[in-house]
PAGUTOR-676230 format. One line per 3 residues: number of its first residue (from 1); for each residue x, y, z of C-alpha. Coordinates in Angstrom, 3 decimals. Layout:
N
NUM	X:Y:Z | ...;
REM end
This chain:
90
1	12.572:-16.334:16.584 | 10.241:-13.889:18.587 | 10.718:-10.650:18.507;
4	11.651:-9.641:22.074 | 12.846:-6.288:23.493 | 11.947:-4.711:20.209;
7	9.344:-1.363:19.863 | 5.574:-2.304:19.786 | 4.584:-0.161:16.759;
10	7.244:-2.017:14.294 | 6.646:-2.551:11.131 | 9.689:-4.809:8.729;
13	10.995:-4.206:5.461 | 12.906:-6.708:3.213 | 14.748:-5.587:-0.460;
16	16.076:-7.956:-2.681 | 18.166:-7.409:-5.774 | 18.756:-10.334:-8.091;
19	19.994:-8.393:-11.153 | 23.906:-8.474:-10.726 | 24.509:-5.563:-12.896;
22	22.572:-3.698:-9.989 | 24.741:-5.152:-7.343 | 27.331:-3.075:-5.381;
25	25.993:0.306:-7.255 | 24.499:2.121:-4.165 | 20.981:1.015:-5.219;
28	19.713:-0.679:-2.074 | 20.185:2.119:0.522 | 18.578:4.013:-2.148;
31	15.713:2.204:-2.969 | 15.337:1.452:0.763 | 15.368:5.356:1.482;
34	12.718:6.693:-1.591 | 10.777:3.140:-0.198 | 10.384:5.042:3.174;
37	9.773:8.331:1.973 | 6.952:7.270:-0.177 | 4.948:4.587:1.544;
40	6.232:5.469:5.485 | 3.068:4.986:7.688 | 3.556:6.753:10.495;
43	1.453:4.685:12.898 | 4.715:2.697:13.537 | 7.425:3.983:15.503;
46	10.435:1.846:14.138 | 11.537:-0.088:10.901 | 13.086:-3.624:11.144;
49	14.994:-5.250:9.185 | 17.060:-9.160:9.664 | 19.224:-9.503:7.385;
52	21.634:-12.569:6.772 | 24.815:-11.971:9.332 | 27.138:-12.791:6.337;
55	25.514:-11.111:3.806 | 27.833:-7.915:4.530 | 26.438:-6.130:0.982;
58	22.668:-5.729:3.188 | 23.860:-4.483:6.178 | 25.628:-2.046:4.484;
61	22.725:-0.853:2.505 | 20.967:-1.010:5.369 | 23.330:1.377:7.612;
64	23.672:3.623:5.098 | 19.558:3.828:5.112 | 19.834:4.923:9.044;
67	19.186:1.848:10.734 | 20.976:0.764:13.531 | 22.495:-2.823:14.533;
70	20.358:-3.836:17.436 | 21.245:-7.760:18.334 | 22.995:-10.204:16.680;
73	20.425:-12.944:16.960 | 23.186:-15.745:16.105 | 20.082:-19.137:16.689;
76	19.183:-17.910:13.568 | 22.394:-16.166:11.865 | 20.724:-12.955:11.555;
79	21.350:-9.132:12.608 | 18.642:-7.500:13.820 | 18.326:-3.503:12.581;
82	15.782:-0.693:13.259 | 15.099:2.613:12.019 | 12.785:5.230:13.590;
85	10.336:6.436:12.064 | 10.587:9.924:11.727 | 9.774:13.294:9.519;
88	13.015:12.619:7.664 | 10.416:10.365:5.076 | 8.827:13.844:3.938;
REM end
């Protein structure tokens, strides 16, 4: 699905955690937040993300990172999320 209506200078992130001890323990907005600090390039202007509409354990992670629900893009069951890019990272 094309990314319309979305900033120019975007640059996507995807986590995935397969261990299921790890699972519900915080670790994704956390990993997604030192992620950001440590590798930000600040020639973007916004993070995206898709993640799966049900899988309700991402968005969460995900919000509690900073991004913001943006569309529902339902053609392909997904939520679209950004995150601007900021001096928060430093």
């Amino acid at each position: 699905m094309p990314l319309i209506d979305l900033p120019e200078k975007l640059a996507t992130l995807d986590v995935f955690i397969g261990e299921a001890d790890y699972v519900g323990q915080d670790i994704g907005s956390q990993s997604i937040i030192l992620f950001l600090k440590q590798y930000c390039d600040y020639s973007y202007t916004h993070i995206f993300v898709d993640p799966d509409i049900n899988n309700i354990a991402a968005i969460k992670a995900y919000s509690k990172a900073g991004f913001k629900k943006v569309k529902t893009a339902e053609l392909v069951n997904e939520i679209w999320m950004l995150k601007e890019v900021n001096n928060d990272y430093e």
